[in-house]
C-alpha positions in Angstrom: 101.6 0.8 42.2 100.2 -2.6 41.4 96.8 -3.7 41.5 96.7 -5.4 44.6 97.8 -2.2 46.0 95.2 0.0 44.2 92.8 -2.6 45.1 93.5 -2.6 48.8 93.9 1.6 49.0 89.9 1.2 47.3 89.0 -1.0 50.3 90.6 1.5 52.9 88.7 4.5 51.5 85.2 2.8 51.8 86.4 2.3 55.7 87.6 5.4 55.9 91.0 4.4 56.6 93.0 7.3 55.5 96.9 5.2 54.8 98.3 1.9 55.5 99.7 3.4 59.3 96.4 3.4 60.4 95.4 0.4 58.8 98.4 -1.4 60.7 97.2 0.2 64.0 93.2 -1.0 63.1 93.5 -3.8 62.3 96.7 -4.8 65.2 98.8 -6.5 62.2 102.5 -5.9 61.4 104.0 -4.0 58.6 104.7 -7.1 56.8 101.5 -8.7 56.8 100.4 -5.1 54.8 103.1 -5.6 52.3 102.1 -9.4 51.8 98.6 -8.7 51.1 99.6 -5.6 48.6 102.0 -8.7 46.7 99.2 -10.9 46.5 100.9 -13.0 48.6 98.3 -13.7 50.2 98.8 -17.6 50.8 101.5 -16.7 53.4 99.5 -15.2 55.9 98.0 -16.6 58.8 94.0 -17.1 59.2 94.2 -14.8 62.2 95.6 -11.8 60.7 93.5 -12.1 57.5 90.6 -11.8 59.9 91.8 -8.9 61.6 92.1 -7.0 58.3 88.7 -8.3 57.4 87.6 -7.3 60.2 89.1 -3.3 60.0 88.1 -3.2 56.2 84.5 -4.0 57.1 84.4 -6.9 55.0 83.6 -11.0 55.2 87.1 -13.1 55.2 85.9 -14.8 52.2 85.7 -11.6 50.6 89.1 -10.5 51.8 90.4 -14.5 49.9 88.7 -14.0 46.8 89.5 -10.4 46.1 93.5 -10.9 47.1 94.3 -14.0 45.2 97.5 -13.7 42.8 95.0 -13.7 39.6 91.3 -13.9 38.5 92.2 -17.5 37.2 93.5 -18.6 40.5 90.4 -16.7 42.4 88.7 -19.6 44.0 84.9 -20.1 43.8 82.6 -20.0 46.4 82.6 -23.4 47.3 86.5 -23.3 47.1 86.3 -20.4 49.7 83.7 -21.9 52.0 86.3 -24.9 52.1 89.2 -22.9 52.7 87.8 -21.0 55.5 86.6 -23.6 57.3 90.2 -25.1 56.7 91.7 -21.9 58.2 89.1 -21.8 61.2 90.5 -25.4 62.1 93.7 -24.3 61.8 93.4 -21.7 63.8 91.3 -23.7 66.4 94.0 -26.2 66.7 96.4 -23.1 67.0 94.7 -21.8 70.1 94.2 -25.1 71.9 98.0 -25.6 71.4 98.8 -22.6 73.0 96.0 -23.1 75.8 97.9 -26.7 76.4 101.2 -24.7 76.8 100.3 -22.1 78.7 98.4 -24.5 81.4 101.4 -26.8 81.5 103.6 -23.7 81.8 101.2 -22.5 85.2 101.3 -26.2 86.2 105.3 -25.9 85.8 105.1 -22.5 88.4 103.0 -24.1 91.1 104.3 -27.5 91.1 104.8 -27.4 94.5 101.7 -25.5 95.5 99.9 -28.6 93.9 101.7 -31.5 95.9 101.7 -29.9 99.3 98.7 -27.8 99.6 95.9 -30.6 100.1 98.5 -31.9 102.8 98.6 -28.7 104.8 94.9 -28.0 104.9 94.2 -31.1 106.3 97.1 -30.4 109.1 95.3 -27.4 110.2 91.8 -28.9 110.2 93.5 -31.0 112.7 95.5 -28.6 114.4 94.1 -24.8 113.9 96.7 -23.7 116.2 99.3 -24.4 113.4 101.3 -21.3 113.2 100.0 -19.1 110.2 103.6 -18.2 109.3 104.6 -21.4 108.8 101.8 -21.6 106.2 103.9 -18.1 104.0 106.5 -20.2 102.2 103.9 -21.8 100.5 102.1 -19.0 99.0 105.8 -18.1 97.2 104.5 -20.5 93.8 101.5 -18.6 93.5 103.4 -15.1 93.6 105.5 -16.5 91.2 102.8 -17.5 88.4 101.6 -13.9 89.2 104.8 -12.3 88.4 105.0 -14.8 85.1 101.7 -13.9 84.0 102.8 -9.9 84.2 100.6 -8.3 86.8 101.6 -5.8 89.0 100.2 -5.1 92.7 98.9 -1.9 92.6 100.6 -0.6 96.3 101.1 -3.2 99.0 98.4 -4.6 102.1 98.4 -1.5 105.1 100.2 1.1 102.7 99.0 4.6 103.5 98.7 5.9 99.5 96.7 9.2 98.0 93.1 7.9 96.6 92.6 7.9 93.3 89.3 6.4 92.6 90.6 4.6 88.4 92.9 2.4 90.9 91.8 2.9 94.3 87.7 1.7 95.7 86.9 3.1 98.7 85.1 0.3 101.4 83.0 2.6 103.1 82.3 6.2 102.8 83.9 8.9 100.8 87.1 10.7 100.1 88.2 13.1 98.1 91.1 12.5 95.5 94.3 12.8 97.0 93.4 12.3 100.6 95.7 9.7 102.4 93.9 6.1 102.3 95.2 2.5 103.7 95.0 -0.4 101.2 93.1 -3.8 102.8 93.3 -5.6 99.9 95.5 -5.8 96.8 94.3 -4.6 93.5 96.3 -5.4 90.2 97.2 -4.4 86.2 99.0 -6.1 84.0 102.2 -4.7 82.4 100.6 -2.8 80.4 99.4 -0.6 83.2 95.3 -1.7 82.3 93.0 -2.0 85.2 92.4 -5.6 86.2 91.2 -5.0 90.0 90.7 -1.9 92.1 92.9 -1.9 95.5 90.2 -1.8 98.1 91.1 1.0 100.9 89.7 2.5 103.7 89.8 6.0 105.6 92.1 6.4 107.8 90.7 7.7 111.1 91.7 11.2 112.7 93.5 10.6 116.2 91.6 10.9 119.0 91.9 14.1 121.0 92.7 13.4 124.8 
């Protein structure tokens, strides 16, 4: 085992991170990234995943830099590392507006047509309120489709009679017990991951009337 290795397993004790598995799974980093760092290749990593392992270690970044460099000759000073992580915070800033830029134009891309005809409609039914709501649908399909691009997932559909389960269901009025049969008014959603972004909002549904 080399030192960078030893040096890293040190580190992981003093954060009580019994092997590199759970390291991997702390700190949200691939297996690669581990095996760079125990090389001392630490040049070819990016900013973001040094700070994650920072960050699961319990230590600075700049501490991270200086203790993984190939050789105490090559181990920067502080001034060095100051300058290197405000090089890498750059870096990474310029990395996330990038991807902000591409994932607006990719949204802009989906609703295109929302965009262009939308303002035209509303003003055609300030005009004319009895405009046919139906004729209003086709334009709603851009907006389903960023939804489905983004991942989320409508949890049940509008008037579906479904068993309440208050992690996905919330209840408008009054209370139910879990499992009792519920209608859905409004749509709630996760993403594909199956995490909670909105609750469905449902309602009771009322006993029939005896004649």
């Amino acid at each position: 085992m080399n030192q960078q290795s030893q040096h890293l397993q040190k580190l992981m004790q003093q954060a009580n991170i019994p092997s590199f598995k759970q390291l991997i799974h702390l700190a949200q980093v691939s297996e690669w990234q581990i095996r760079q760092l125990r090389r001392g290749n630490i040049a070819k990593m990016r900013v973001e995943n040094l700070e994650k392992l920072a960050k699961a270690l319990h230590i600075p970044l700049t501490q991270l830099i200086a203790e993984f460099s190939p050789s105490p000759t090559d181990r920067p000073t502080n001034i060095d590392l100051q300058q290197e992580c405000d090089r890498l915070h750059q870096q990474l800033d310029r990395q996330q507006e990038t991807l902000k830029q591409d994932f607006q134009h990719e949204s802009l891309q989906i609703i295109e047509s929302w965009l262009l005809q939308w303002p035209t409609v509303a003003i055609a039914v300030q005009k004319n309120p009895q405009l046919p709501a139906i004729r209003l649908l086709p334009l709603i399909k851009p907006i389903e489709a960023l939804i489905e691009a983004w991942g989320l997932t409508a949890i049940a559909a509008v008037g579906e009679e479904i068993a309440y389960d208050p992690q996905w269901h919330q209840l408008m009025e009054g209370n139910a017990e879990i499992g009792e049969i519920v209608k859905v008014r409004y749509l709630g959603y996760c993403d594909r991951d199956r995490n909670l972004l909105y609750r469905a909002k449902v309602s009771k549904i009322a006993p029939p009337s005896s004649l």
